[in-house]
N, C-alpha and C positions, 0 to 999 in steps of 0.2 A: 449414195452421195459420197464423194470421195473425200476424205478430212485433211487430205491436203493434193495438190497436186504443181508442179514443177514444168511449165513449159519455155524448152528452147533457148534454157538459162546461159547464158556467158559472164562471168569473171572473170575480171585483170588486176595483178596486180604487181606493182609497178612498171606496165607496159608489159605486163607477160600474160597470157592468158591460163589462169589456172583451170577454171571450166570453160567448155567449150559446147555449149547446143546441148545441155542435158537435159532430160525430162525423165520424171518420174511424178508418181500416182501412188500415195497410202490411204489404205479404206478405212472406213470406220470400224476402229476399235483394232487394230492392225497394228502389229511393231514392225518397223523396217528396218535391217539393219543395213548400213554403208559399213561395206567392209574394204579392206585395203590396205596397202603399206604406208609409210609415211610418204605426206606430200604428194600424194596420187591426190589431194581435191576434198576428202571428205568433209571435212571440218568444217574448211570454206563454204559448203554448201551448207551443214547445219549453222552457222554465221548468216549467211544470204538469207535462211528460215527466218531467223531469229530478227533480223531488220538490223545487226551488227555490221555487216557487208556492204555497202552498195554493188548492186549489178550493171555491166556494160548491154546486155540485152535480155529479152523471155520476158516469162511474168511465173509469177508467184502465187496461188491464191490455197488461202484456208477455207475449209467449209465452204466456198463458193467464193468468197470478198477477196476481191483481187486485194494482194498487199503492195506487190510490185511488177510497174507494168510503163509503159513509156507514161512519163511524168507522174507516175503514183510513188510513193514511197511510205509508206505506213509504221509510225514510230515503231519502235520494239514494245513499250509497256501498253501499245492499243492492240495487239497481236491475240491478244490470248493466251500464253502461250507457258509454260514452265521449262527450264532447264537447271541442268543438275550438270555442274561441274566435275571433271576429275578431282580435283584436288577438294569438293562439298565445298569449299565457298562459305563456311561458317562466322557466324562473328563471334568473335573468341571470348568478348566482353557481355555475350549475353546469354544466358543459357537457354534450354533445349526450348521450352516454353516462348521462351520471348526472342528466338532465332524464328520459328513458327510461323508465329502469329506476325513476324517483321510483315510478311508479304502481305498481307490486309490490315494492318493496324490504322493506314492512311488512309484507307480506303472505306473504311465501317464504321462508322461514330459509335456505334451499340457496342461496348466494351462486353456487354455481359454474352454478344451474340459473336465477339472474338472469341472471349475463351470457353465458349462449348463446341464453337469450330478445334480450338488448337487441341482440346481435350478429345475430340473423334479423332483426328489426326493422331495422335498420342495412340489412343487405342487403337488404331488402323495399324499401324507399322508396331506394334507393340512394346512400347514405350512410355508404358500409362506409368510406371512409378519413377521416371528419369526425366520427368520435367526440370526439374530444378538443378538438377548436372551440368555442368560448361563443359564444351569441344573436347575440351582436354583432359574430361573424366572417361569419356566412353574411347569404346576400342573403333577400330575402321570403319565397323560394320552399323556400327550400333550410329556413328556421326552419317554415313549414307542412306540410312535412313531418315533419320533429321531433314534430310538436302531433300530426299523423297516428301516427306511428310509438308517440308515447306515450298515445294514446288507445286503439290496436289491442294493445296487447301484454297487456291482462290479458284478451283472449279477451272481452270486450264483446259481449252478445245485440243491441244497438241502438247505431247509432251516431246524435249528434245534432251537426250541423254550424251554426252560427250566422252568416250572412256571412262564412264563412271567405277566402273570395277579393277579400274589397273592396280588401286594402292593394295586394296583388300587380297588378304596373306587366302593362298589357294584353297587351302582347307577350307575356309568360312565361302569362296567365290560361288561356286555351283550352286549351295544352301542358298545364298543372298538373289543370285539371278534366279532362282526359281519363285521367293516371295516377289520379288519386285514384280517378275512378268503377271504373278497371279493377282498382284496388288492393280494394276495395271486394267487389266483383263475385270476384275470384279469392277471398276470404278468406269468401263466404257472408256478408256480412256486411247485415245491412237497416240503413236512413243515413233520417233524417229532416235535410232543408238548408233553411235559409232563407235566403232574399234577397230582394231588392227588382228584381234585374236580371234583366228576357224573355231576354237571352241567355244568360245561366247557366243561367237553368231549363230555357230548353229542353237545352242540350247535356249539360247532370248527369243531369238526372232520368228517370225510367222515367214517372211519373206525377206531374200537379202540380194541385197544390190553390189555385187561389187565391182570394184573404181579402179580403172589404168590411167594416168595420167590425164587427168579431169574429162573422162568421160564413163561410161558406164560400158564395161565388158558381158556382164550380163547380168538379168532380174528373175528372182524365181524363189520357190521352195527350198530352203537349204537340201532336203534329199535331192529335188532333182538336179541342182546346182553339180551335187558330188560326185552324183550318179550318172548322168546323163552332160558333162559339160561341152560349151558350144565352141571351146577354142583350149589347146595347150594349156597358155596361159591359164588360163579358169582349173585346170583336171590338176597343174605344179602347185596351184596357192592351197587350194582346197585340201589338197591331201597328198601323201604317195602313192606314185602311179608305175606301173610295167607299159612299156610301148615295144608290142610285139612286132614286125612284119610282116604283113598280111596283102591277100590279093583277095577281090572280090569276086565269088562263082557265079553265087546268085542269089536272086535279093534277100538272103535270109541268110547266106551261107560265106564264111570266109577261109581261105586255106594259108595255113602255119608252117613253121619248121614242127610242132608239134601233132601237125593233123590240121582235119576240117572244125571248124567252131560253129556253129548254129545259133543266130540270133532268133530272140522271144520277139522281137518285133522287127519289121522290114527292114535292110538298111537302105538310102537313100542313094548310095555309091552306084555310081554304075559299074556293067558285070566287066570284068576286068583290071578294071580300077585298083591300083597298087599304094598301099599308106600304112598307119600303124596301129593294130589294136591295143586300147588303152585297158588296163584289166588292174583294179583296187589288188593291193594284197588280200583280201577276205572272198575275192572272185576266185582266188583259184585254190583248188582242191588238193592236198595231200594224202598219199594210203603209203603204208609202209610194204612194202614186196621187194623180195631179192631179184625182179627182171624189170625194174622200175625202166621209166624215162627219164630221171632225174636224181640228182643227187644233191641232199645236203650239205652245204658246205661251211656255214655261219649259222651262230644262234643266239640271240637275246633275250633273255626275258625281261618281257615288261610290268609282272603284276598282274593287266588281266589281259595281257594275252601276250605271245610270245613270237618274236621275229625270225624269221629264217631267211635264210637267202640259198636259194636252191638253182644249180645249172641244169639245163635242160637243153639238149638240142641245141646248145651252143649257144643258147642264152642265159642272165644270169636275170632271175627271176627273184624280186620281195616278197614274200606271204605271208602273211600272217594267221597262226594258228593257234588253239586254246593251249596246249599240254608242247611241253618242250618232247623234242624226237632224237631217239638216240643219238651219240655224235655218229657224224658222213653215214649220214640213215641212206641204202637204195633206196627210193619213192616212185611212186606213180604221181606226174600232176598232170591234173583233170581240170577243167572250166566251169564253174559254177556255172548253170542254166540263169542268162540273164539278158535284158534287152542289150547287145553291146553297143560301144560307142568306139568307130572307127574314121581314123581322120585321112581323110585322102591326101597321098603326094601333093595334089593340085592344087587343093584348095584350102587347108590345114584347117578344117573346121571339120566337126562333127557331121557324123553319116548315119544318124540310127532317125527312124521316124518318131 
């Protein structure tokens, strides 16, 4: 059963349409993330979840319950639902304890069955000796927890995360998105997140949706998203990419200024077919040799791994590699053995089956 699903949604706002006919589907127990730039839609659509939004058309539905649908509209506080603000959304007058338990204090007349909820809570996110700290004691990390801890304690079908990680300082970010996802994941819980940051999506999400101007470019496994993307667009946000020129032999096989390249799986191009192979910097292979194909000509290091920018047959080619290469190293570059993904002249979308 799907724990939320999204059909054929449009919003406007003020006479502009910011989505347009979108649909999407999160499973149970699933993080989604909406990824994108600013103002490509995302937000807006975690707002439409959330019953903040009105919609022009679609419907909406949690768990099966339609929430929004021609003349339904289902409050926000009937929804289910928990969200966690960028900015945690604390009350600054009350501390950790009784920011907590705000979200069921009105809700459960059993005071004593409040606070062995707020006190799991506390121990869940680990937080068992900062009950009584206000916002303004704890560091970034320790207050998004808080916003976490009081988002999960009224038992929420859907969680919806809004840039919850922009404030928190890098060093602590990747630590914090790993408890949150595993906090998440133990608790059954399904999490819709939005950011704008590839490296959050990738390391949060189970599956990521990303947004071009309130529609969805494409839905999928962050690997296959990077690996395998179904348009330009998608292969420029994701990551750094080389776009070779290539011609199609046959169906497995495409020819370079470098040579022939050999796809691990079909490509869908037909034979002939002229467009550009897209190749990660970590695709292609460096050997140091004095009769190389190529030549170093830039070098970066990045800590853990290191950039080059190498000519080749008239190309200038990104790689990235572990160990830095002598300066203007001769090279051999060679093709990682991998499914490619080649976009045709014609049709600028992806060719690999």
């Amino acid at each position: 059963m799907a724990a939320l699903e999204v059909s054929g949604l449009s919003c406007n706002y003020h006479g502009t349409a910011v989505l347009n006919n979108l649909s999407l589907q999160v499973q149970e127990n699933e993080i989604m993330c909406l990824l994108g730039a600013s103002g490509c839609g995302k937000t807006t659509l975690l707002k439409a979840i959330a019953g903040l939004l009105p919609i022009s058309q679609g419907e909406i539905a949690i768990h099966q319950q339609v929430m929004n649908a021609h003349h339904v509209a289902v409050v926000p506080e009937k929804r289910n639902i928990g969200m966690i603000f960028q900015d945690y959304a604390l009350f600054p007058h009350l501390n950790v304890a009784q920011n907590i338990a705000f979200a069921i204090q009105n809700k459960e007349p059993n005071k004593r069955h409040v606070q062995e909820r707020v006190e799991e809570m506390l121990a869940l996110v680990n937080l068992s000796d900062l009950g009584d700290r206000h916002p303004h004691q704890l560091s970034g990390g320790q207050q998004q927890r808080v916003a976490i801890a009081r988002a999960m304690i009224a038992k929420p079908q859907l969680m919806l995360l809004d840039e919850p990680f922009s404030n928190i300082d890098t060093q602590v970010r990747m630590r914090l998105i790993t408890e949150i996802r595993e906090l998440l994941k133990s608790q059954g819980i399904s999490a819709i997140f939005v950011t704008h940051s590839k490296e959050e999506a990738f390391a949060f999400s189970d599956r990521l949706a990303l947004f071009r101007a309130g529609h969805i470019e494409q839905v999928g496994r962050p690997q296959t998203l990077y690996q395998h993307p179904q348009s330009r667009f998608v292969a420029d946000f994701l990551g750094l990419a080389n776009y070779v020129p290539a011609t199609v032999i046959d169906a497995y096989t495409v020819l370079t200024a470098m040579g022939t390249v050999r796809s691990q799986a079909a490509l869908n191009a037909q034979v002939g077919a002229s467009g550009q192979l897209m190749l990660r910097p970590r695709q292609i292979q460096l050997s140091l040799t004095e009769q190389g194909n190529g030549k170093v000509v830039e070098q970066q290091f990045l800590g853990t791994h290191s950039r080059c920018a190498v000519e080749c047959q008239g190309l200038r080619l990104e790689v990235s590699t572990n160990e830095l290469l002598p300066a203007v190293s001769q090279v051999h570059v060679s093709i990682l053995p991998h499914a490619l993904t080649f976009f045709a002249d014609s049709q600028g979308q992806r060719a690999v089956a």
